[in-house]
C-alpha positions as CSV (number, residue, x, y, z in Angstrom):
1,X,0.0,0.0,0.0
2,X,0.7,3.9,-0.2
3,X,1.2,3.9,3.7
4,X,3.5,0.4,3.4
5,X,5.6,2.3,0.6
6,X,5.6,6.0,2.5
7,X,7.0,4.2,5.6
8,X,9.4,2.2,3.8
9,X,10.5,5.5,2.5
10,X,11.3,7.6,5.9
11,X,13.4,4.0,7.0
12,X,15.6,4.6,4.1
13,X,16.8,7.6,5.4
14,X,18.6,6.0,7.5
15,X,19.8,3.2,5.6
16,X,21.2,6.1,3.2
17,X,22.5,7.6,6.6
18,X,25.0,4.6,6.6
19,X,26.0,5.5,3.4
20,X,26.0,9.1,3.5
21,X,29.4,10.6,2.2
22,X,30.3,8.4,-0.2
23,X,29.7,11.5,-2.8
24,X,32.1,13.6,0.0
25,X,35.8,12.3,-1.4
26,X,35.5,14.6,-4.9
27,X,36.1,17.4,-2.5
28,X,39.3,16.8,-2.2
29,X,40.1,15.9,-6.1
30,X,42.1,19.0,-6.2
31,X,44.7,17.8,-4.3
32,X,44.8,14.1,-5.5
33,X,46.9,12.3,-8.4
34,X,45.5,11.2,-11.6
35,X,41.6,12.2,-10.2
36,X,39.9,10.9,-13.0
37,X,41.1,7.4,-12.7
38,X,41.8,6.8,-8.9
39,X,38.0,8.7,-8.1
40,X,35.9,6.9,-10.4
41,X,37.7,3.4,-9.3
42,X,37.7,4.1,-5.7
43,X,34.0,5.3,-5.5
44,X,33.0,2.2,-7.1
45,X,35.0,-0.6,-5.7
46,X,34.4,1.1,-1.9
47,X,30.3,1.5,-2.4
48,X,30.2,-2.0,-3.7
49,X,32.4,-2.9,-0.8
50,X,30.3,-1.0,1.9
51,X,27.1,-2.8,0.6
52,X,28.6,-6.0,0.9
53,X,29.8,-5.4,4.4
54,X,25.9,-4.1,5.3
55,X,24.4,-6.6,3.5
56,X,26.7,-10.2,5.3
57,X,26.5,-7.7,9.2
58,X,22.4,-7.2,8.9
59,X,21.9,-10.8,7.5
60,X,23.9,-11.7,10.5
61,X,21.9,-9.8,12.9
62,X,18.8,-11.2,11.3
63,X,19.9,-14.7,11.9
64,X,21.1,-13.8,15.5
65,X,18.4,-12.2,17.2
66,X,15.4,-12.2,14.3
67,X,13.6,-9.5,13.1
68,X,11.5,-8.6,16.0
69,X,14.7,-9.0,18.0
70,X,16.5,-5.8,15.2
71,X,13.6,-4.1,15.6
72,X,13.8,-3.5,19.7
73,X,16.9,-2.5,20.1
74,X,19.4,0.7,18.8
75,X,22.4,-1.6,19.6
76,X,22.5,-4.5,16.8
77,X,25.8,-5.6,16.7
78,X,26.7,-5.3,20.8
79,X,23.4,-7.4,21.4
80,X,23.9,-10.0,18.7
81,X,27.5,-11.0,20.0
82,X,26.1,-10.2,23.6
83,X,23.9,-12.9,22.4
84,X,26.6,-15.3,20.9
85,X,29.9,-14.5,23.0
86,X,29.0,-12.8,26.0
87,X,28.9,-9.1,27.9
88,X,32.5,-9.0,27.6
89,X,33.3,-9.8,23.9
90,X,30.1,-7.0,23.7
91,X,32.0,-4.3,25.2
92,X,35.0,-5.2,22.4
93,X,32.5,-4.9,20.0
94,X,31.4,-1.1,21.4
95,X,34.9,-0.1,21.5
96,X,35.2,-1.4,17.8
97,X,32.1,1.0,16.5
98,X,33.5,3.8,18.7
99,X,36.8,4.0,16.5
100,X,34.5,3.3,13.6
101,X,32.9,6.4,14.3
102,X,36.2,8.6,14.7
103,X,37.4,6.9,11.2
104,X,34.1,8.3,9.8
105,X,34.5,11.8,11.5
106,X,38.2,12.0,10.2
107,X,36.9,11.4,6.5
108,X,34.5,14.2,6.9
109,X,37.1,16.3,8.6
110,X,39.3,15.7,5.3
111,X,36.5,16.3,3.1
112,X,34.4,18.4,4.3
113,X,36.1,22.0,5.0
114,X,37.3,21.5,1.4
115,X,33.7,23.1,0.3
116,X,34.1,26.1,2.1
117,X,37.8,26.2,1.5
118,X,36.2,26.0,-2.2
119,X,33.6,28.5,-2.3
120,X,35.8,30.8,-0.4
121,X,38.2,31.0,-3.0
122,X,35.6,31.1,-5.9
123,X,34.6,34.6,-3.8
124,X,30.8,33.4,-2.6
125,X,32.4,32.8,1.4
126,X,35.1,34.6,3.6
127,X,38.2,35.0,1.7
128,X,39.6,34.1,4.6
129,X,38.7,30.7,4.4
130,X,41.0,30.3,1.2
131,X,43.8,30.5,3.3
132,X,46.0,27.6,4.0
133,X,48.1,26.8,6.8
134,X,52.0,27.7,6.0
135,X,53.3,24.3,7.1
136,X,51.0,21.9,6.5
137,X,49.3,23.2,3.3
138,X,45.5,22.6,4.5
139,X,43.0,24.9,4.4
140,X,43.3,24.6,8.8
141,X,40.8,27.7,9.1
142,X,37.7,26.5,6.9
143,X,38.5,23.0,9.1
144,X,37.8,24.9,12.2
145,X,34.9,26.6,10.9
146,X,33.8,23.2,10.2
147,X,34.1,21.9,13.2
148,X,32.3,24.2,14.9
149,X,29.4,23.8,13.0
150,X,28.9,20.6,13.4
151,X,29.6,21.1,17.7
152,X,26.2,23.4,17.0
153,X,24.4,20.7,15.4
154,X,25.5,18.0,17.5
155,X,23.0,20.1,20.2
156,X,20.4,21.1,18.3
157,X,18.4,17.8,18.6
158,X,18.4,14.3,18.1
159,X,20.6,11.8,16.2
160,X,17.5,11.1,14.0
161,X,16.3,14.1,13.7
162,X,19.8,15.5,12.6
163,X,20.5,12.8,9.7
164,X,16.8,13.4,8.5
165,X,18.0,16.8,7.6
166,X,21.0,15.7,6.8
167,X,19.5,12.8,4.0
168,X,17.1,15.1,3.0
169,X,19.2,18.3,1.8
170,X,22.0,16.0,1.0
171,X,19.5,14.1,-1.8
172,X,18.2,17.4,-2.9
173,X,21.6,18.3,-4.0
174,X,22.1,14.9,-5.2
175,X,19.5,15.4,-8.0
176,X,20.7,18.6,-8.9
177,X,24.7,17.8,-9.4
178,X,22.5,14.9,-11.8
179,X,20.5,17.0,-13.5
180,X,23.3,19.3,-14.5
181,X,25.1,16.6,-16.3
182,X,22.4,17.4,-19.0
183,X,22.6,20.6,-19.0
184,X,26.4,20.8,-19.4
185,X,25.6,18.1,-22.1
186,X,23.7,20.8,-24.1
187,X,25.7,24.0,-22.9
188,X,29.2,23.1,-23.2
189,X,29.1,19.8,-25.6
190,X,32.4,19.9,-26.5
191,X,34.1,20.5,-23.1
192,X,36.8,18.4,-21.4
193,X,35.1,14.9,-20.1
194,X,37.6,12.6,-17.9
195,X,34.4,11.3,-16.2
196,X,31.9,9.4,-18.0
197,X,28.8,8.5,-17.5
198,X,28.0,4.6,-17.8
199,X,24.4,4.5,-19.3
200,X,23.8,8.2,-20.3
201,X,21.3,9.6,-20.1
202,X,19.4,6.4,-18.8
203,X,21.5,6.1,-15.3
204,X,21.1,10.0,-14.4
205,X,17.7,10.1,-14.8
206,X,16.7,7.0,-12.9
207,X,18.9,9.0,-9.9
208,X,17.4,12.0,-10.0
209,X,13.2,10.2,-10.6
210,X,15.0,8.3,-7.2
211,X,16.3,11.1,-5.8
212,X,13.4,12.8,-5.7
213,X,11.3,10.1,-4.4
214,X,13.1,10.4,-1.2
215,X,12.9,13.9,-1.0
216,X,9.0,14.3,-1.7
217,X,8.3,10.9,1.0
218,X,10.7,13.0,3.7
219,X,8.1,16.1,2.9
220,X,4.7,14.1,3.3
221,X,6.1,12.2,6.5
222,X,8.6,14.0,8.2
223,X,7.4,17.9,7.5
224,X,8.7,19.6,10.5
225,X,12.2,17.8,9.8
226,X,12.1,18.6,6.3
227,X,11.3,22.7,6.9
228,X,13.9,22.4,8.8
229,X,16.3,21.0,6.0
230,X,15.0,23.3,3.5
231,X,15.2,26.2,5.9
232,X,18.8,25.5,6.4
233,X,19.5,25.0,2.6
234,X,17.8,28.2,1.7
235,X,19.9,30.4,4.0
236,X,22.4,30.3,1.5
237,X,20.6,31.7,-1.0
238,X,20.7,34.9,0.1
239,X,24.2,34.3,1.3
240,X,25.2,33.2,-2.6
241,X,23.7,36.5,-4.0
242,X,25.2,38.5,-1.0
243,X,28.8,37.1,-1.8
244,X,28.5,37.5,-5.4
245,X,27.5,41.2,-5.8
246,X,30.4,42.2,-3.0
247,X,32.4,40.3,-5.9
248,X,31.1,42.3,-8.6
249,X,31.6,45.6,-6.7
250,X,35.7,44.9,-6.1
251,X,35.7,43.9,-9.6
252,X,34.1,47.2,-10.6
């Protein structure tokens, strides 16, 4: 039914939670060898990886403690070797995800300052961000700014209420970096291409009719969540235009 598929729709947000970032590595393509090979091979070979990790771990919890048994608790894997090993191979198991977690933050600590590092030296943030650190060469003041921000969201409400946002804005932009592969298609046909796209135009579309499957579902059943998402998107809309004219006026 509608409500089956609708429901089905606002658990997938955090099944693409799991995933989220995978897109987050081109940040850094600037400062990486040979891009256009190593990206497109590593993307690939670690998304099919990560799905077959997901895929063996949940069938394993499945088997372990059942369906019902997933569905009553938030902590899987410590319960399903509780289950099998005992409290103390559990508590192994805890301190495993913790560093899991730290390996995850130190990819988006790598990853994620490089977009304001970026839009700071295209002239829509504080030049200041631009700036790189004389030793190290990394862009250390968009990485605090960073960091920062996400201290503020870390205490502005729950863990699912934060990676509904997240999903949702993150898909929105999802469909739109898709959608402009046609329209640099038509603008600039004869540009530079090292990336190709398997199955064009069949494989962008079928992401962005996807795309925006999740994004409508996250409007109809999480609303308030998804204001929320669009309200933080659309703050930098007047930010963008703000930048940009201070641009034009020092060009002038």
């Amino acid at each position: 039914s509608l409500a089956l598929l609708s429901a089905a729709g606002v658990a997938l947000l955090g099944v693409l939670w799991a995933y989220e970032g995978w897109q987050n590595v081109t940040n850094s393509a600037g400062e990486a060898r040979d891009p256009q090979r190593t990206f497109a091979r590593g993307i690939g070979l670690g998304t099919a990886a990560l799905v077959a990790i997901y895929l063996t771990a949940n069938a394993g919890y499945v088997a372990a403690l059942g369906a019902a048994g997933v569905a009553a608790t938030d902590r899987v894997a410590a319960d399903v070797v509780r289950t099998l090993f005992g409290s103390d191979a559990a508590r192994v198991v805890t301190l495993v995800i913790l560093v899991s977690i730290f390996s995850a933050a130190n990819g988006l600590a790598l990853t994620g300052p490089r977009m304001y590092f970026a839009m700071a030296r295209d002239g829509v943030f504080f030049r200041s961000l631009a700036d790189v650190h004389p030793r190290f060469g990394t862009p250390a003041l968009a990485v605090a700014v960073s960091a920062l921000w996400a201290m503020l969201l870390a205490v502005s409400g729950t863990f699912e209420q934060l990676f509904t946002y997240v999903v949702f804005a993150s898909w929105i932009f999802a469909a739109l970096a898709a959608a402009s592969v046609f329209v640099l298609r038509r603008r600039r046909p004869d540009a530079p291409r090292p990336f190709r796209v398997p199955g064009y135009p069949v494989t962008p579309a079928l992401f962005i009719a996807a795309a925006a499957a999740i994004v409508g579902n996250t409007i109809v059943a999480r609303p308030a969540q998804a204001l929320i998402g669009l309200g933080i998107v659309a703050t930098g809309v007047p930010a963008y235009f703000t930048w940009t004219w201070h641009r034009r006026r020092r060009r002038e």
